[in-house]
C-alpha positions in Angstrom: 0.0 0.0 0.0 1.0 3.6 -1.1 1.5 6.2 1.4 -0.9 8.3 0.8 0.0 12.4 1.2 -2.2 15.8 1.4 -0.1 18.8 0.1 -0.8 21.7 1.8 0.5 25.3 0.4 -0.4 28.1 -1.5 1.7 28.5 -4.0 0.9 26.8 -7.2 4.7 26.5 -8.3 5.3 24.7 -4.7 2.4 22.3 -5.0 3.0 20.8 -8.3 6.9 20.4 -7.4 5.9 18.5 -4.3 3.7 16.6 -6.2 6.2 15.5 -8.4 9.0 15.1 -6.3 6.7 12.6 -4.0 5.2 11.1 -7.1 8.1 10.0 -8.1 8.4 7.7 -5.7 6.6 4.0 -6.2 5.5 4.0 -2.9 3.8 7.6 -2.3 0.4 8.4 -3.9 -0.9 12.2 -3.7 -4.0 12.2 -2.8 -4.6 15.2 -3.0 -3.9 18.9 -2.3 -5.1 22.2 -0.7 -4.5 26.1 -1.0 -4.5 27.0 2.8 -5.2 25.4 6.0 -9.0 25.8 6.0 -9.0 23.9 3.1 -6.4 21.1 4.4 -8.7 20.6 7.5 -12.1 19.9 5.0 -9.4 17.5 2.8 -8.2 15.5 5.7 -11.6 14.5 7.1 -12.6 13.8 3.2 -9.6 12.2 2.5 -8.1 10.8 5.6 -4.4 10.5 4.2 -1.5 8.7 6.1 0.7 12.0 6.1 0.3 15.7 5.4 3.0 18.2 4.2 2.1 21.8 6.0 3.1 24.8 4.4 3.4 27.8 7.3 2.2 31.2 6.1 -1.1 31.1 4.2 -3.9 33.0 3.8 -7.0 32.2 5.5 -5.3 30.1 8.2 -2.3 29.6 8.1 0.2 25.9 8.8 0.8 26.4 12.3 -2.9 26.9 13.5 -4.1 24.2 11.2 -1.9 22.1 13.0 -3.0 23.1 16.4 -6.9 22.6 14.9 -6.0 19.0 13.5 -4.2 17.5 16.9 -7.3 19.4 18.7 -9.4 17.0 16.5 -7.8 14.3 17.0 -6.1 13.7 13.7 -2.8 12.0 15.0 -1.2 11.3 11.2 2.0 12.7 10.5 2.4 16.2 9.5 5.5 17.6 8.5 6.1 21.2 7.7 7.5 22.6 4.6 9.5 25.8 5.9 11.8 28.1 4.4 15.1 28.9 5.5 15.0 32.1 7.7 14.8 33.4 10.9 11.0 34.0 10.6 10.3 30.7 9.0 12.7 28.5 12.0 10.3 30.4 14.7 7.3 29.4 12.7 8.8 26.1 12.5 9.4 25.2 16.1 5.8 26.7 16.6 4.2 24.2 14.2 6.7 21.4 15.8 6.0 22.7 19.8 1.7 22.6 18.1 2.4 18.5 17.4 3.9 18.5 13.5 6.0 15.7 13.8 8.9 16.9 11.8 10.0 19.8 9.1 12.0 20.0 5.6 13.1 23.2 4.2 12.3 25.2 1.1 15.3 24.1 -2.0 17.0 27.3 -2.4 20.0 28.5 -4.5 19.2 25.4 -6.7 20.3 25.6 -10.4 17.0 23.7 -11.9 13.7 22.5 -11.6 15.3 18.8 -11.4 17.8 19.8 -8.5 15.2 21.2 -6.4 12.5 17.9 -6.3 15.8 15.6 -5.9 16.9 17.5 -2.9 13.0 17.6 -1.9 12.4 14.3 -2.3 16.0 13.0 -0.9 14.9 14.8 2.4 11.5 14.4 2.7 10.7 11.1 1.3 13.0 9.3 4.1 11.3 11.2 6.7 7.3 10.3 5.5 8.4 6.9 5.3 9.8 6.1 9.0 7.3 8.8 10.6 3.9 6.8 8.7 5.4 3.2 9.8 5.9 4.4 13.5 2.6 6.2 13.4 1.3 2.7 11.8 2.4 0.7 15.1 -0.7 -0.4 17.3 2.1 0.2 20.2 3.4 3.5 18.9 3.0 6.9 20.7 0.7 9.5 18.4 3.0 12.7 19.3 5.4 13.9 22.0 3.0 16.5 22.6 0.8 14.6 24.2 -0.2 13.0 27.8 2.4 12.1 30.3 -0.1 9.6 30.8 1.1 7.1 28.1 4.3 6.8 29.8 3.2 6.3 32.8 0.3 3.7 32.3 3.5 1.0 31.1 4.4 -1.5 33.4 7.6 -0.6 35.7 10.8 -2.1 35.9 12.4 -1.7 39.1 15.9 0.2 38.2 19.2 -1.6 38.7 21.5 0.7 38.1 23.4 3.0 41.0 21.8 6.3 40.9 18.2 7.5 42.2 15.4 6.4 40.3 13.2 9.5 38.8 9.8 10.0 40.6 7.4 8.2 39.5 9.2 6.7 36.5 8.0 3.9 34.1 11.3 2.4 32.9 10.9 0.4 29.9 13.8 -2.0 28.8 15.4 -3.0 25.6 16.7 -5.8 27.3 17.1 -7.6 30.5 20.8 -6.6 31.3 21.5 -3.5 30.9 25.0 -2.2 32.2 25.9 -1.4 35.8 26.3 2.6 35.4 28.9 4.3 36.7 29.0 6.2 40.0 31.8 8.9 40.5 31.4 12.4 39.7 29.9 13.4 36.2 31.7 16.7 34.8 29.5 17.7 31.7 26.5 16.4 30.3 26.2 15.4 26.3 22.3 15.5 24.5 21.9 14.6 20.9 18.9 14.6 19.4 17.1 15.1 15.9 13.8 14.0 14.4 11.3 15.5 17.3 14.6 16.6 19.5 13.0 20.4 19.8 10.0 19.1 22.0 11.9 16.6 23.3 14.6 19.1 24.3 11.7 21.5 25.8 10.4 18.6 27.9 14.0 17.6 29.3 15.3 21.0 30.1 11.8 22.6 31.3 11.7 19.7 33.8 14.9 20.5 35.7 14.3 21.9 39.1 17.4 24.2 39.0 20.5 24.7 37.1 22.7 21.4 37.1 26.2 22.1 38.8 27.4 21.4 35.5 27.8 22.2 31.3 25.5 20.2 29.4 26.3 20.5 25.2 23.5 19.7 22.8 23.5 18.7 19.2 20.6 18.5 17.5 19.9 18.1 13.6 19.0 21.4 12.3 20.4 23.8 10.0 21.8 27.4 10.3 19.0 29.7 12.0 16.9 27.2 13.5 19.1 26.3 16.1 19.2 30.2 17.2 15.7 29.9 17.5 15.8 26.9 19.1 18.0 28.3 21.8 16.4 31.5 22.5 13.2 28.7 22.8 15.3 26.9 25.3 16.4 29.5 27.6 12.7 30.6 28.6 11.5 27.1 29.3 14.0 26.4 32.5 16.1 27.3 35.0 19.5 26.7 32.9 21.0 29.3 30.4 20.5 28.3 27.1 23.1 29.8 24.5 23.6 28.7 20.3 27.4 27.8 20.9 30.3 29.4 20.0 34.0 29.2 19.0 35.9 29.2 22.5 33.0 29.9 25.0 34.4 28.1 28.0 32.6 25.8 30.3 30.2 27.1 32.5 28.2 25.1 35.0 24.3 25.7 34.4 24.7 26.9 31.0 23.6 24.7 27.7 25.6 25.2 24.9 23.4 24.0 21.4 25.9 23.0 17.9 25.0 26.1 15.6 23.9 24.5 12.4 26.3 23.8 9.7 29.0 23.3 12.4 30.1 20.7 14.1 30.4 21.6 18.0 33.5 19.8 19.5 35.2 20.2 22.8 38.9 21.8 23.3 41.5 21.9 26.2 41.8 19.9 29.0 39.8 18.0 31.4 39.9 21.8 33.4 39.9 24.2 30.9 37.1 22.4 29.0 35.8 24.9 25.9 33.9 24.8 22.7 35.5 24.3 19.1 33.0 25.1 16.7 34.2 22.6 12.8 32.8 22.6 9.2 34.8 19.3 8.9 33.2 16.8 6.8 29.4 15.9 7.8 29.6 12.6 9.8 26.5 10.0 9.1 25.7 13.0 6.9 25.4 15.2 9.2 26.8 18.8 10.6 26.2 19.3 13.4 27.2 15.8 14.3 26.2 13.8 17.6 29.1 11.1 17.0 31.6 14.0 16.6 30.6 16.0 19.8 30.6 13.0 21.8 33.8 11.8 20.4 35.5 15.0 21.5 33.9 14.8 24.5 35.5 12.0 25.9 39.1 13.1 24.4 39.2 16.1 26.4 36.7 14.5 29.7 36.9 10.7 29.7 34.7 9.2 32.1 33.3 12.1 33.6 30.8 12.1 30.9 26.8 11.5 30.5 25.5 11.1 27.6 22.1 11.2 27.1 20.3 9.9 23.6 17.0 11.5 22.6 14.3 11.0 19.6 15.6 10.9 16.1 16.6 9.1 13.0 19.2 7.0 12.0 22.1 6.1 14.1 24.6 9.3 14.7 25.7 9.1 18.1 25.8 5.3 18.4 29.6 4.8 17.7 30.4 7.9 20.1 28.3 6.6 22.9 30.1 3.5 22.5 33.1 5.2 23.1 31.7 7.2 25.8 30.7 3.8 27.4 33.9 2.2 27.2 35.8 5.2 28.2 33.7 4.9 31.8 31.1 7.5 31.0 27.2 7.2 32.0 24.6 6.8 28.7 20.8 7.4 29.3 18.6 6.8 26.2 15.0 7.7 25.5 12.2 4.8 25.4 10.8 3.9 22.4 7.0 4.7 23.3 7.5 8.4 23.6 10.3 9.0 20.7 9.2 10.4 17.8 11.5 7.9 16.1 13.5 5.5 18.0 16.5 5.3 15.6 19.3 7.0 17.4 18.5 6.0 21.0 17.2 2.3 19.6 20.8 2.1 17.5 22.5 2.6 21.4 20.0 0.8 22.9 20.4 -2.2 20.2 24.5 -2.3 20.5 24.1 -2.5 24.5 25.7 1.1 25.0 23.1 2.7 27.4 22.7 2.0 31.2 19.2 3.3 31.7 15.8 3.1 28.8 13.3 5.7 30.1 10.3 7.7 29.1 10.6 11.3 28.2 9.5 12.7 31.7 11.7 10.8 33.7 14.8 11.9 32.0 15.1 15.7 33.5 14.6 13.8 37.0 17.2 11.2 36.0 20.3 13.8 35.0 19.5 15.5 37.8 20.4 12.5 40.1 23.3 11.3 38.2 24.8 14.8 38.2 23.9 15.7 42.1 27.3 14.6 43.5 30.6 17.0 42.0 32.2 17.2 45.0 35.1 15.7 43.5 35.2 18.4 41.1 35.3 20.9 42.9 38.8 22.3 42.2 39.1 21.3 38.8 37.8 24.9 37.7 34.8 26.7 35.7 33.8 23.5 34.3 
């Protein structure tokens, strides 16, 4: 069976190459398309596709509040918005993602032809529909991040084996039946990747800190340049911590969260004590910059053990080779559940290759870097950091 897709904008030129570009796939089928979100809302109920593609600003209502209307309905199929590459569109973006889309792609620009643009649409977008309409297809899967705690905590618990507190009220679910012993001294900087549904996952983990951890925590999440300015600023009003885009030689600073400015790779300098930020437009790693593997590698040259690594919702595997070495370096790995990711790619691939000492839901996570990092005593005179 075809996937079948609504196309939602309200340019004519945009419609027909979307069309195309998802038509050209044997598995897709258009079903049809509309002009502006009014419209998309009467198509969905006529047509009841597996995915829609949201365009943001149109006229009579525009992507974001159609959204918001369709999750208020009850229409849980995956919608992925079709943004453009500004400032404007990446705060529209994380408002359509933070109102339940389920992921975004952005406009083609600077393309040279027609045929460039729906190859790079369709190389980007196809993947995406795919894994997000399986997932949504799963009688066990999760609709959205965006919704209920409640899903979470309804699964049966799993008393938690590992050394450090277990979150309140947590619902641990497990990959397998022997996880790792985790470590126990003193953690020294926190490390968060994240991609497909990271943003909301990100607001969730960060917004549910009680205070400021007594240490740096360094996120890399799968966006390009703009987006993750706007995802910062995001950040920084949901929680107690400092939220900053990172840049080239900002040192250390417990509290702080430091997020890999897209197009760069965000890797650590120094020493264990003089810990700062090296911002790379190396090559992309698993095809990607900013890249999880690369931060994390980094991470445990310059840190070592004094590392937790925590794996969030996403696609594909980048991170699972550096939280292998994280793992074997004596470091601490948390990953996400499968119920409540988005897509359980990245933290499955850790989970899968026996690299993680704790599986949990999205809203015991906050609670569960909060315990690890309680105890720096030891730390205490190795500087800033």
């Amino acid at each position: 069976m075809p996937i079948r897709v609504l196309v939602v904008d309200d340019s004519v030129v945009i419609r027909r190459l979307l069309v195309q570009a998802l038509e050209s796939e044997a598995d897709v089928e258009v079903v049809g398309t509309a002009s502006d979100g009014l419209r998309a809302l009467a198509k969905v109920e006529q047509l009841s596709p597996d995915a829609i593609t949201m365009d943001i600003e149109m006229p009579q209502m525009d992507g974001v509040t159609a959204v918001r209307e369709l999750r208020r309905r009850g229409v849980r199929v995956p919608i992925v918005m079709f943004s453009t590459l500004t400032a404007r569109g990446a705060s529209a973006t994380l408002d359509a993602l933070a109102a339940g889309a389920s992921d975004y792609v952005t406009k083609p620009s600077n393309v040279g032809s027609l045929a460039e643009a729906l190859s790079r649409v369709a190389g980007e977008l196809v993947p995406k529909l795919r894994v997000l309409v399986d997932r949504a297809a799963r009688p066990a899967a999760r609709p959205l991040l965006g919704t209920s705690a409640a899903h979470a905590a309804a699964r049966p618990s799993v008393a938690p084996s590992t050394p450090f507190a277990a979150p309140r009220g947590a619902a641990v679910h497990r990959a397998s039946a022997t996880l790792p012993a985790a470590p126990t001294h003193p953690v020294r900087a926190v490390v968060v990747g994240s991609s497909t549904g990271g943003p909301e996952a990100l607001s969730r983990v960060l917004g549910g800190l009680q205070r400021p951890l007594p240490v740096p925590v360094l996120v890399t999440q799968h966006m390009p340049p703009l987006f993750t300015a706007q995802l910062a600023l995001r950040l920084d009003r949901l929680g107690p911590s400092t939220v900053v885009e990172a840049s080239d030689g900002d040192v250390l600073r417990p509290g702080h969260v430091y997020v890999a400015p897209g197009d760069f790779h965000l890797e650590l300098a120094g020493t264990a004590s003089t810990a700062r930020v090296a911002l790379s437009r190396s090559e992309p790693v698993n095809f990607c910059r900013p890249s999880v593997d690369v931060m994390l590698r980094s991470a445990v040259a310059v840190l070592g053990p004094q590392l937790l690594g925590v794996m969030l919702t996403g696609m594909g595997q980048d991170g699972a080779a550096g939280a292998a070495e994280l793992v074997a370096a004596g470091g601490t790995m948390i990953s996400q559940d499968e119920a409540t990711s988005v897509v359980w790619g990245m933290p499955g691939a850790v989970a899968a290759a026996g690299t993680t000492h704790r599986i949990l839901p999205l809203d015991s996570i906050a609670d569960a870097i909060a315990a690890r990092c309680a105890d720096v005593r030891a730390l205490t005179a190795g500087g800033a950091s």
